[in-house]
N, CA, C and O atoms as a Tripos MOL2 file, in Angstrom:
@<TRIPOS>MOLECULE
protein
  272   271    68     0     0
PROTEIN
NO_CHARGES

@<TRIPOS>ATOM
      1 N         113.0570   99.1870  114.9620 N.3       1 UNK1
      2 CA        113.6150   99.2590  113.6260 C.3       1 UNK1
      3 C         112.9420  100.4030  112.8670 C.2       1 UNK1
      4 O         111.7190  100.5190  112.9520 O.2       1 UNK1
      5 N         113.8210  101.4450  111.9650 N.am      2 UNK2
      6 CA        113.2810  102.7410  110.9920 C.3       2 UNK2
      7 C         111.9380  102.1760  110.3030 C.2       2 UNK2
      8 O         111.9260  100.9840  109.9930 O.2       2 UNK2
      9 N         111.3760  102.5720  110.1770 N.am      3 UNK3
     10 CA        110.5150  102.3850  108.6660 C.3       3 UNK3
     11 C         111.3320  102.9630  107.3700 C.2       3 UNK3
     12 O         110.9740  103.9200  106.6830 O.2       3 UNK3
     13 N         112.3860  102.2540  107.2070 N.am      4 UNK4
     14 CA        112.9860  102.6630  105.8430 C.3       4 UNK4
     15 C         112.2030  102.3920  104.3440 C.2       4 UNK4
     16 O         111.1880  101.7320  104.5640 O.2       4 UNK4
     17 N         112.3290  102.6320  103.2070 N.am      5 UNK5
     18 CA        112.1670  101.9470  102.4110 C.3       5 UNK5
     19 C         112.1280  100.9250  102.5540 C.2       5 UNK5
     20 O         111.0220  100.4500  102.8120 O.2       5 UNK5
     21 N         113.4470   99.9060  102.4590 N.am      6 UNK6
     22 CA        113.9120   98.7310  102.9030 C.3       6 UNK6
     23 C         112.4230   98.0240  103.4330 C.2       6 UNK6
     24 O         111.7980   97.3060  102.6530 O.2       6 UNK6
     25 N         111.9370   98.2800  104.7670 N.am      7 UNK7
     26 CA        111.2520   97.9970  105.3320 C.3       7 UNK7
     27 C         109.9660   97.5060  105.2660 C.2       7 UNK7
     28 O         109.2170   96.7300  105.8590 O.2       7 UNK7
     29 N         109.9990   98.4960  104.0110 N.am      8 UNK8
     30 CA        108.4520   98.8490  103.6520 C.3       8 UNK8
     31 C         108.5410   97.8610  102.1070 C.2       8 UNK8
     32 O         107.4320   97.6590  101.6130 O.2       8 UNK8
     33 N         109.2250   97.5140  101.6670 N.am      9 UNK9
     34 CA        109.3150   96.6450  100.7230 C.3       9 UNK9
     35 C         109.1450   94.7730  101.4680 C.2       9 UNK9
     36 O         108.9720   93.7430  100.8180 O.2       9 UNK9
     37 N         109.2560   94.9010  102.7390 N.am     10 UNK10
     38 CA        108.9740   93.5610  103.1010 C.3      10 UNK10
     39 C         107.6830   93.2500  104.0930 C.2      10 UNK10
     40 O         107.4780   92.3700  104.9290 O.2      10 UNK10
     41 N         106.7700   94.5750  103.5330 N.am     11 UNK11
     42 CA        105.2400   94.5680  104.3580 C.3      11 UNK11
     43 C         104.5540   93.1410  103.6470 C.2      11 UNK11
     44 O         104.8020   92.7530  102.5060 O.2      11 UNK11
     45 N         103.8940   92.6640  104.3470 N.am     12 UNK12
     46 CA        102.9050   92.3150  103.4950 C.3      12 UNK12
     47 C         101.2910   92.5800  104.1750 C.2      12 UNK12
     48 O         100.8430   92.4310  105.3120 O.2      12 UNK12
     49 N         100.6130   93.1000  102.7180 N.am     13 UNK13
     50 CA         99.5800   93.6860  103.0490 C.3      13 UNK13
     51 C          98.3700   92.4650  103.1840 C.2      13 UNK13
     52 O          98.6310   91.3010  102.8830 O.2      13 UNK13
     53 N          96.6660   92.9950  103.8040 N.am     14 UNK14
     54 CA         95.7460   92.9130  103.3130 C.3      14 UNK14
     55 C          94.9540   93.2020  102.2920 C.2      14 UNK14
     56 O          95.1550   94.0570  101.4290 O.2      14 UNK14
     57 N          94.0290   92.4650  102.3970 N.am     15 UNK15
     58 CA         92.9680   93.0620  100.9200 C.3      15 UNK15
     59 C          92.5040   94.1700  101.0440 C.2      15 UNK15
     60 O          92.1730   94.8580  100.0780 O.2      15 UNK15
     61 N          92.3840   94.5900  102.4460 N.am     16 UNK16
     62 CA         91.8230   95.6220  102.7790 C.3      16 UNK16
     63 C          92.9070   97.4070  101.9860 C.2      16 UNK16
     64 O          92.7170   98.3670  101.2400 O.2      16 UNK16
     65 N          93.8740   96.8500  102.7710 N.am     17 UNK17
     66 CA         95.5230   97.5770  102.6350 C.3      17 UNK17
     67 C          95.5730   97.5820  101.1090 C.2      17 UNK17
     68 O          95.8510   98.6290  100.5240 O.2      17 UNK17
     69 N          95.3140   96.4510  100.4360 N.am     18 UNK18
     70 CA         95.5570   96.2460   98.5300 C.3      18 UNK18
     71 C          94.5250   97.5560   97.9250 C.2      18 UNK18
     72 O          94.6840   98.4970   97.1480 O.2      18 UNK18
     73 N          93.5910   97.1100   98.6220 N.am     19 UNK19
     74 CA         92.1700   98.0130   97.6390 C.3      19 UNK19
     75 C          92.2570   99.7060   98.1880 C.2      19 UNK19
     76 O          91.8200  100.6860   97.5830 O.2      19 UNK19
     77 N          92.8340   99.6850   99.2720 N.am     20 UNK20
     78 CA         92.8600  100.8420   99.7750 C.3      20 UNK20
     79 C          94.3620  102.0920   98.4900 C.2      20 UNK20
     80 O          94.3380  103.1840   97.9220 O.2      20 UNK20
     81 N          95.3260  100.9910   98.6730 N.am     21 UNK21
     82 CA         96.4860  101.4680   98.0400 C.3      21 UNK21
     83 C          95.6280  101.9780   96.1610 C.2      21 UNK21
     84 O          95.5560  103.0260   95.5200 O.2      21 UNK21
     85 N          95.2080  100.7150   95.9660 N.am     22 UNK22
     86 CA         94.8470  100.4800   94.0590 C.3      22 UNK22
     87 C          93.6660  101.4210   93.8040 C.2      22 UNK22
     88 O          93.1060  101.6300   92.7280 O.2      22 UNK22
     89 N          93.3670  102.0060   95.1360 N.am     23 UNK23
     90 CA         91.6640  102.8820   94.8320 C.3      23 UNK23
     91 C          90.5650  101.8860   94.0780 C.2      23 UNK23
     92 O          89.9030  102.2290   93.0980 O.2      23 UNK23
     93 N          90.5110  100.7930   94.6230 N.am     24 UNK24
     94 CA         89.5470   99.7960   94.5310 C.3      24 UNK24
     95 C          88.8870   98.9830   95.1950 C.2      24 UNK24
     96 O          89.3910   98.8430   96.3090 O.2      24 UNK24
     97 N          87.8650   98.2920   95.0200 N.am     25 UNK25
     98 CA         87.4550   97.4720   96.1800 C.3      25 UNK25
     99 C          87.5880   96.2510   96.3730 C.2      25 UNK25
    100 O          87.4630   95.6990   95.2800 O.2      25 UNK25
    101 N          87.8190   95.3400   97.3630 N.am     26 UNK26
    102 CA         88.2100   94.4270   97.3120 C.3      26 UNK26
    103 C          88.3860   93.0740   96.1390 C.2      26 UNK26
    104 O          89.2180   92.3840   95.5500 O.2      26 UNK26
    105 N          86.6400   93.3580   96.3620 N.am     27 UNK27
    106 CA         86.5590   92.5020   94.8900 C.3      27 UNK27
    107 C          86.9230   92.6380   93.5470 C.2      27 UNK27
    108 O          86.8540   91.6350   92.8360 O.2      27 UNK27
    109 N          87.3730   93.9110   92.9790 N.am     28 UNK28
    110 CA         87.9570   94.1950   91.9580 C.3      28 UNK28
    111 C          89.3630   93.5900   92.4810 C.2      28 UNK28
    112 O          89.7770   93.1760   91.3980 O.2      28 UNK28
    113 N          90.1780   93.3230   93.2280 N.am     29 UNK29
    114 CA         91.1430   92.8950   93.5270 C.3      29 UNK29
    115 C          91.0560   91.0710   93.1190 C.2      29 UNK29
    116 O          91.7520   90.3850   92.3710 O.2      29 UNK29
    117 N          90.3580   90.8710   93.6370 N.am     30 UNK30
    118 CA         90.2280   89.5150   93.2530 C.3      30 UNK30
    119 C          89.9230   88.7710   92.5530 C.2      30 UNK30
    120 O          90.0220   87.5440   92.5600 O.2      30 UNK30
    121 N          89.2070   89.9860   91.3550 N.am     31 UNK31
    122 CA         88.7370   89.9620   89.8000 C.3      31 UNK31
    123 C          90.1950   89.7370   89.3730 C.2      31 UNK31
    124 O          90.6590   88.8140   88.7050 O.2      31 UNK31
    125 N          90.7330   90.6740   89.8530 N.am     32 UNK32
    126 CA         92.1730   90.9220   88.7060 C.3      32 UNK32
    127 C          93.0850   89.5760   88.8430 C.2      32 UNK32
    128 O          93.7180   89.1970   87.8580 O.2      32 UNK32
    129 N          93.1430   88.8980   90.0040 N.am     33 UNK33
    130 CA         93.7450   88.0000   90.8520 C.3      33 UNK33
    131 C          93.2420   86.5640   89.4390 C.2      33 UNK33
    132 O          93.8900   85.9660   88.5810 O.2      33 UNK33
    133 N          91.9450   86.5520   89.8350 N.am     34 UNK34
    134 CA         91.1200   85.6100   89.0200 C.3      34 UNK34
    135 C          91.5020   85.2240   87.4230 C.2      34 UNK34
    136 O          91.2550   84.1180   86.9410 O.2      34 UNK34
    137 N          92.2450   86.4890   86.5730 N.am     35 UNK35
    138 CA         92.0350   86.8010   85.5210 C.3      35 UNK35
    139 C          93.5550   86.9420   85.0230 C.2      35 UNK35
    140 O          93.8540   87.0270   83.8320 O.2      35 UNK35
    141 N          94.4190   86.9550   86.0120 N.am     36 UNK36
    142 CA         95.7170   86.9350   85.7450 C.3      36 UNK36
    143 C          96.5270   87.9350   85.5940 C.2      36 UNK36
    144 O          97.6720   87.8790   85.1440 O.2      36 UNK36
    145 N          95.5050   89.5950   86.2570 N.am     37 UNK37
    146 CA         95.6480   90.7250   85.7200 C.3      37 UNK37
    147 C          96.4540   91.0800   87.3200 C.2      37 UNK37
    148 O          97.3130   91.9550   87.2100 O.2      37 UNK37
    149 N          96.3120   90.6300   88.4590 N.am     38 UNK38
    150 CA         97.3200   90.7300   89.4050 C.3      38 UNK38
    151 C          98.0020   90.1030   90.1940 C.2      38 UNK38
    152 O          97.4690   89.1010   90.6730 O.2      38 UNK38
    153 N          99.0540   90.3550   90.5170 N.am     39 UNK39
    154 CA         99.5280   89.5290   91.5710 C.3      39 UNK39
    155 C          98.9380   88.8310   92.5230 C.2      39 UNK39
    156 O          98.3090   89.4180   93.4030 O.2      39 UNK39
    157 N          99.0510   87.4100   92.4960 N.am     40 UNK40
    158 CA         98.5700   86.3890   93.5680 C.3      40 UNK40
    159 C          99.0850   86.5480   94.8150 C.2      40 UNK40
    160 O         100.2640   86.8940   94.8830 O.2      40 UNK40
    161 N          98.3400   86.3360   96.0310 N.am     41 UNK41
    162 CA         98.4990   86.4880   97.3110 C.3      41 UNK41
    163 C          99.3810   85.2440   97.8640 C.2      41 UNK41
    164 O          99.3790   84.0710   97.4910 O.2      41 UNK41
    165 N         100.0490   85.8140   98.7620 N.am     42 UNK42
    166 CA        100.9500   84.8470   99.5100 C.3      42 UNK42
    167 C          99.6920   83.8260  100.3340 C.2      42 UNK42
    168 O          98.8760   84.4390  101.0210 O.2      42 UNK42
    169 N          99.6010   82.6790  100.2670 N.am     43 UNK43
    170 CA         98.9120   82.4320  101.3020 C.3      43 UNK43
    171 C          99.8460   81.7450  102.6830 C.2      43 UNK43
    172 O         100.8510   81.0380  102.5970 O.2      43 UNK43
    173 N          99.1490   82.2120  103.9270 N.am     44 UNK44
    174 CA        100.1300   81.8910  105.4750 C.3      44 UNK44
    175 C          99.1020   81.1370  105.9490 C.2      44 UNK44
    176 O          99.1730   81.0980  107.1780 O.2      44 UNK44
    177 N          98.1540   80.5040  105.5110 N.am     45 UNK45
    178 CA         97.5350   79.4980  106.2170 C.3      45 UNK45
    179 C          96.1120   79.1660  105.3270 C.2      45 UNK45
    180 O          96.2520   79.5590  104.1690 O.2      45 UNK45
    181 N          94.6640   78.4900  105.6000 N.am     46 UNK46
    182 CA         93.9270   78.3330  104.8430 C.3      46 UNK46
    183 C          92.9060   79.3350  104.6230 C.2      46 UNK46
    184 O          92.0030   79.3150  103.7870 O.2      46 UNK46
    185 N          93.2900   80.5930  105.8670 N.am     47 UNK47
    186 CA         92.3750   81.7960  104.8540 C.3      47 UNK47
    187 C          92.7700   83.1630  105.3050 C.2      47 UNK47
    188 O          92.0320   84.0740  105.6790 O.2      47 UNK47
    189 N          94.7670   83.1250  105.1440 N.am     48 UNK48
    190 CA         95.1300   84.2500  105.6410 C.3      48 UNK48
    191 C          95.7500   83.9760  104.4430 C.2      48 UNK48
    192 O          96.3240   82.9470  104.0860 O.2      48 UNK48
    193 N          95.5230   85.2860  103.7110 N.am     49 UNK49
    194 CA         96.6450   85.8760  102.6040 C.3      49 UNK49
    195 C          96.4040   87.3340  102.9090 C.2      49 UNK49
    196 O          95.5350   88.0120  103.4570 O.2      49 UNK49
    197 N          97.9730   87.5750  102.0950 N.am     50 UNK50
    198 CA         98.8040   88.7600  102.5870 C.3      50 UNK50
    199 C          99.3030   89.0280  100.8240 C.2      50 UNK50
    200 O          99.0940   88.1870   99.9510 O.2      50 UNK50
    201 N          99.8800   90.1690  100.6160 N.am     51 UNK51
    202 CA        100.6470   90.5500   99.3880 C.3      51 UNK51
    203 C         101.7700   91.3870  100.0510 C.2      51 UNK51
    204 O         101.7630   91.9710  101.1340 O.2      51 UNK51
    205 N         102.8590   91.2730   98.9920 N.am     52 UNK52
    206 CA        103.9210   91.7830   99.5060 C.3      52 UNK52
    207 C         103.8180   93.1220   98.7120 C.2      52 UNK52
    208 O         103.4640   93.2260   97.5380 O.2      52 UNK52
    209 N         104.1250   93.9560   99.4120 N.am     53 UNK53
    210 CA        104.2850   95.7800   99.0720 C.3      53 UNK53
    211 C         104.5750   95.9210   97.6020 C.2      53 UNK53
    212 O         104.0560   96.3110   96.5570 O.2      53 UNK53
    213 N         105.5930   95.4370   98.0430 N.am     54 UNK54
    214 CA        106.7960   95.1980   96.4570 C.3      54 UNK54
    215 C         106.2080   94.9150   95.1780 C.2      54 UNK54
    216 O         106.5810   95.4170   94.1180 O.2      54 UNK54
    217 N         105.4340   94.2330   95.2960 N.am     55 UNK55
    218 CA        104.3220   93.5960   94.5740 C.3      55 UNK55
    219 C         103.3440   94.4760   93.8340 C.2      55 UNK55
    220 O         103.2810   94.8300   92.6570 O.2      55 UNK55
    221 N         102.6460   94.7010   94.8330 N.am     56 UNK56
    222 CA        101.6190   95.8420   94.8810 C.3      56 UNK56
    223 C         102.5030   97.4940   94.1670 C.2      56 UNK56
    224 O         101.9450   98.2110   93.3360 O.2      56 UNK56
    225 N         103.6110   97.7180   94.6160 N.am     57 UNK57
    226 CA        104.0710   98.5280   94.2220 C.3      57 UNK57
    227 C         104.5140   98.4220   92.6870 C.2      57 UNK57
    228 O         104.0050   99.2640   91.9470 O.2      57 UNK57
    229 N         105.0820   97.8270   92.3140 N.am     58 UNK58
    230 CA        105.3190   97.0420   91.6400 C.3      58 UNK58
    231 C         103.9940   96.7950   90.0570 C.2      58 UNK58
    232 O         104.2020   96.8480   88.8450 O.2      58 UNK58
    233 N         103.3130   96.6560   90.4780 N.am     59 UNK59
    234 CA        102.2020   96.5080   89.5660 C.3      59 UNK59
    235 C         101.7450   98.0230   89.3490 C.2      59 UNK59
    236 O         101.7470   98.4680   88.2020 O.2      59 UNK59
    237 N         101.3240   98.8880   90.5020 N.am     60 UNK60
    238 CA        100.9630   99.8400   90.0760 C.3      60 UNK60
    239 C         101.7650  100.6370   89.0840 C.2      60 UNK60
    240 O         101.2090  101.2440   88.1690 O.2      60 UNK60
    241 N         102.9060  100.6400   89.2370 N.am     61 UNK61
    242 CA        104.3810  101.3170   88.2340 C.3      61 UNK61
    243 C         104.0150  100.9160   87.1880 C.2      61 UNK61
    244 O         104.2010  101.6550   86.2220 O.2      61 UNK61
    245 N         103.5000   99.8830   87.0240 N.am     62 UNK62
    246 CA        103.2480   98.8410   85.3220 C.3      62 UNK62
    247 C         102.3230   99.8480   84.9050 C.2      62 UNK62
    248 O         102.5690  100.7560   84.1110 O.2      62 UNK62
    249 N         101.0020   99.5810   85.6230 N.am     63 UNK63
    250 CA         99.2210  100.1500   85.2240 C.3      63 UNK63
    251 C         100.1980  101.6340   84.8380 C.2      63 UNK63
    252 O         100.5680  101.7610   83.6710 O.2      63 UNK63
    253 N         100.4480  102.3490   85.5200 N.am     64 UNK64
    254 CA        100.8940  104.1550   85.2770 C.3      64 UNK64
    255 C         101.7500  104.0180   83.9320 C.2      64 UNK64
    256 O         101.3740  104.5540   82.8890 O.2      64 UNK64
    257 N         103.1660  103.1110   84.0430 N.am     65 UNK65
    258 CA        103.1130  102.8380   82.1160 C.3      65 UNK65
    259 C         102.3870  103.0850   81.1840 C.2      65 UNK65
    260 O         102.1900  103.9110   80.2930 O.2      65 UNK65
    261 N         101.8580  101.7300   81.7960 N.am     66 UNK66
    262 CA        101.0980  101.3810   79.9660 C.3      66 UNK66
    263 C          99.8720  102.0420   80.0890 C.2      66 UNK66
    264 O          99.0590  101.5120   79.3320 O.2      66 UNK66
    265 N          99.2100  103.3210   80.9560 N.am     67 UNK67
    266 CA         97.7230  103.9430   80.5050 C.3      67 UNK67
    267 C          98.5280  105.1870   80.8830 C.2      67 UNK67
    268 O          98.0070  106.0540   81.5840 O.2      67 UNK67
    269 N         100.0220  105.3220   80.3530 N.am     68 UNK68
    270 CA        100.3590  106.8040   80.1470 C.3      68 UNK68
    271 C         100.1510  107.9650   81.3740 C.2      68 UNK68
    272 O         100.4360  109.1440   81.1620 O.2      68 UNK68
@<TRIPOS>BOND
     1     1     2 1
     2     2     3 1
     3     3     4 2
     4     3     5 am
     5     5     6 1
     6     6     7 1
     7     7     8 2
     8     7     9 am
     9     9    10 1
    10    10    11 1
    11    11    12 2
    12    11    13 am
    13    13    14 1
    14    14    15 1
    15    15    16 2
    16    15    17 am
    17    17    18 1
    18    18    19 1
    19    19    20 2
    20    19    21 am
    21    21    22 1
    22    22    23 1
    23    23    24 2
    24    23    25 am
    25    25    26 1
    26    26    27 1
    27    27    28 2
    28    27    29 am
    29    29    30 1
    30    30    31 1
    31    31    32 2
    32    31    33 am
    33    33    34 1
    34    34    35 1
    35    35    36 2
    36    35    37 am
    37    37    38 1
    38    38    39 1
    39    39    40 2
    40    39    41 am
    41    41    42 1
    42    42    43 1
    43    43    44 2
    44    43    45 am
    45    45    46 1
    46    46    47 1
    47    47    48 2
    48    47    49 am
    49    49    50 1
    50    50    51 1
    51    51    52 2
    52    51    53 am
    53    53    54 1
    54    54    55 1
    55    55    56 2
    56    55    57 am
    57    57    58 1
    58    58    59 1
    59    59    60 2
    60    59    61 am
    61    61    62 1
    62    62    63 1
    63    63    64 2
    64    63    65 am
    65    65    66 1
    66    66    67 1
    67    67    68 2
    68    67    69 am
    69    69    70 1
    70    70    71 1
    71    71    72 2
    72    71    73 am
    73    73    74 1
    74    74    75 1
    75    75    76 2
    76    75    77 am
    77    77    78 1
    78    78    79 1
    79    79    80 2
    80    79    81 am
    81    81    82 1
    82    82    83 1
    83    83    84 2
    84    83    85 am
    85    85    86 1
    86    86    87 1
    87    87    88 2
    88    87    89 am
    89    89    90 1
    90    90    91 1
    91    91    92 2
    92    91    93 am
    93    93    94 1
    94    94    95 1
    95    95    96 2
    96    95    97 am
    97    97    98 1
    98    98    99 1
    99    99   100 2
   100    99   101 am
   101   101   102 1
   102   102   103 1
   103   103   104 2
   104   103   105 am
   105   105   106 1
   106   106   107 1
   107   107   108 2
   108   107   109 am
   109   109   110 1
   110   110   111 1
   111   111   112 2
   112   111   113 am
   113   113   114 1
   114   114   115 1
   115   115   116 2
   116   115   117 am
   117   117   118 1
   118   118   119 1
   119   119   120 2
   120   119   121 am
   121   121   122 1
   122   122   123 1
   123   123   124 2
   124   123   125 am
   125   125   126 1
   126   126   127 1
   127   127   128 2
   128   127   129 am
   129   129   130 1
   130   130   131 1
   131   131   132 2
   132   131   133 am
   133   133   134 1
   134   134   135 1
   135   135   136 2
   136   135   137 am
   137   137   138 1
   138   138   139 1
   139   139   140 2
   140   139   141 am
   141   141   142 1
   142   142   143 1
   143   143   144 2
   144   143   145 am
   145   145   146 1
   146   146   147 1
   147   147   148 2
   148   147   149 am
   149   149   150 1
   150   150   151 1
   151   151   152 2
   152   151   153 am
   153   153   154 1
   154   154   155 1
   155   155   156 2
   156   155   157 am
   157   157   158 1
   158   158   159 1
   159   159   160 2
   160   159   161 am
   161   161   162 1
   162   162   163 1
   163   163   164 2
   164   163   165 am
   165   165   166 1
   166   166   167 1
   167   167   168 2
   168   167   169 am
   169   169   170 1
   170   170   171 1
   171   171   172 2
   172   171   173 am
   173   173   174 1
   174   174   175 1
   175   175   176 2
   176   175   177 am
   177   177   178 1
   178   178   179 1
   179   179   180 2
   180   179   181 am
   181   181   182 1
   182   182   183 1
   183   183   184 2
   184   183   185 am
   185   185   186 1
   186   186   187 1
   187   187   188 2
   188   187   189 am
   189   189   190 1
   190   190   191 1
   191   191   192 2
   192   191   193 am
   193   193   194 1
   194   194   195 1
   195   195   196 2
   196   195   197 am
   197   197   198 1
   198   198   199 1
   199   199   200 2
   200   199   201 am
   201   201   202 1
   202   202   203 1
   203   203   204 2
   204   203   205 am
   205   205   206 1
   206   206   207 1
   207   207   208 2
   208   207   209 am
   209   209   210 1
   210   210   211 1
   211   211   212 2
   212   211   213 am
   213   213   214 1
   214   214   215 1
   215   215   216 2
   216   215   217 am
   217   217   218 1
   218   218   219 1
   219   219   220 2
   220   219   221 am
   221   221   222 1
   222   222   223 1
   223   223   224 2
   224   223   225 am
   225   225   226 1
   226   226   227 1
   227   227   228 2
   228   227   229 am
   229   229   230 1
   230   230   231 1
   231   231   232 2
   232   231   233 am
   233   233   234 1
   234   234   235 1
   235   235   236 2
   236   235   237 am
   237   237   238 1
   238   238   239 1
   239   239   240 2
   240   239   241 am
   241   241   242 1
   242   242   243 1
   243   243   244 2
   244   243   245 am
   245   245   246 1
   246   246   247 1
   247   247   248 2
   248   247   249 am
   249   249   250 1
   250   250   251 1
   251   251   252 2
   252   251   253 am
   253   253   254 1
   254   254   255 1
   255   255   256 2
   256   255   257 am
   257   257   258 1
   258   258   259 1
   259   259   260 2
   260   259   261 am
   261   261   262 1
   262   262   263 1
   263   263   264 2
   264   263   265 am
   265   265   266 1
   266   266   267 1
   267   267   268 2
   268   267   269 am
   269   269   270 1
   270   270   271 1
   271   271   272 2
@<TRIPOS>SUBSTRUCTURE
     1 UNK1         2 RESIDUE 1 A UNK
     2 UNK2         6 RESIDUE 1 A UNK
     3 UNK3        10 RESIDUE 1 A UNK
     4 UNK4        14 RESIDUE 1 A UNK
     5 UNK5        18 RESIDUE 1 A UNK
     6 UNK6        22 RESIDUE 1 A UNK
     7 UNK7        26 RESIDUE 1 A UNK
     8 UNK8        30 RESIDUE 1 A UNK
     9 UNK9        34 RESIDUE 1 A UNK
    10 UNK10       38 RESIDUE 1 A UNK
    11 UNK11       42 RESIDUE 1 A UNK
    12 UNK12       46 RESIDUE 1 A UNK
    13 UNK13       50 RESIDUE 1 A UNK
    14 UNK14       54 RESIDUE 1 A UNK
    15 UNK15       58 RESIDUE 1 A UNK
    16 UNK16       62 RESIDUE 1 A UNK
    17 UNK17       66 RESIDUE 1 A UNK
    18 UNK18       70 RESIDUE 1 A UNK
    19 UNK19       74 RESIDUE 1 A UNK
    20 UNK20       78 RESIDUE 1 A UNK
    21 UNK21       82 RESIDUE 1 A UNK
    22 UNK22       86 RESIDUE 1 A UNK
    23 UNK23       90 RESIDUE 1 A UNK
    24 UNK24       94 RESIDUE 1 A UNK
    25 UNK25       98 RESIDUE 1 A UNK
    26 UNK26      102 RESIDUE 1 A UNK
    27 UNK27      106 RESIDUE 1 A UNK
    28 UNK28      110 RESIDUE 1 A UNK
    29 UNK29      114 RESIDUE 1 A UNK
    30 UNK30      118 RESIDUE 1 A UNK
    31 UNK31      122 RESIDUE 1 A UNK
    32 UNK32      126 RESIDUE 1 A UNK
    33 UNK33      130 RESIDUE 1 A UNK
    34 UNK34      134 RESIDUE 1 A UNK
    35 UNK35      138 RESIDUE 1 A UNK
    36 UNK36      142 RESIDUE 1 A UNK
    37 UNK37      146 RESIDUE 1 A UNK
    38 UNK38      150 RESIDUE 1 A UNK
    39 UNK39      154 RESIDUE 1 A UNK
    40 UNK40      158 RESIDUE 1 A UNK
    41 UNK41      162 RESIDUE 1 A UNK
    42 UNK42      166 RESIDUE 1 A UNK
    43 UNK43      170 RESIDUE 1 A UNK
    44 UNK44      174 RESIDUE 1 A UNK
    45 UNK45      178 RESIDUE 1 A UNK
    46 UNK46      182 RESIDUE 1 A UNK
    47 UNK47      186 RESIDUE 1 A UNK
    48 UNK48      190 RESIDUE 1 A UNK
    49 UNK49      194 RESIDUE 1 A UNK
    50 UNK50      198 RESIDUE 1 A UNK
    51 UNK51      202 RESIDUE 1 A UNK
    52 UNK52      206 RESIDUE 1 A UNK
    53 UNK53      210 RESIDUE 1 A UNK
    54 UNK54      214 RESIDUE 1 A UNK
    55 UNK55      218 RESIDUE 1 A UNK
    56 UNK56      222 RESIDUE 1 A UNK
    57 UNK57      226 RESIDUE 1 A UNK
    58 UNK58      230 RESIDUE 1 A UNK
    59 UNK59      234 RESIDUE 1 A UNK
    60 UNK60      238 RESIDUE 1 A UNK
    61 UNK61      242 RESIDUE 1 A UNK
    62 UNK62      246 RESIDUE 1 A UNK
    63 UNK63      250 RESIDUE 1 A UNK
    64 UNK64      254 RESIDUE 1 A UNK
    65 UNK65      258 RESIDUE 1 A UNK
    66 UNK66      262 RESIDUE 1 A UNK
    67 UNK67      266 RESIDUE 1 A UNK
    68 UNK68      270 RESIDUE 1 A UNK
C-alpha cells in the first residue's frame, strides 16, 4: 500500500515518534498529557499507547496559530 497522505493520517505513533515530531522530550509530552494541554494516548493494552498522527498533527497546527 502508497504511503499516501491518507495513510499517514492513520499512523499511530510512539512517545518516542510524539517528542521527536513536537521537538520535545518525552516527558514534556506527558506534562502536557497531564495538564490537558495534549492529546491523550490511545491505549492498546496496559502499557502500550500509541497517538494517532492526525492528532499530533493536528495539535501542532493549533500551537503555530495561536503563538503566531
Amino acid at each position: 500500500m502508497p504511503a499516501g497522505p491518507a495513510h499517514q493520517d492513520n499512523l499511530l505513533l510512539t512517545i518516542q515518534e510524539v517528542a521527536r515530531i513536537c521537538q520535545c522530550s518525552t516527558r514534556h509530552i506527558f506534562r502536557l498529557v497531564q495538564a490537558g494541554q495534549f492529546p491523550s494516548p490511545i491505549s492498546l493494552g496496559s502499557r502500550l499507547k500509541r497517538w494517532p498522527r492526525v492528532q499530533v498533527d493536528r495539535w501542532l497546527a493549533e500551537q503555530s496559530e495561536t503563538n503566531g
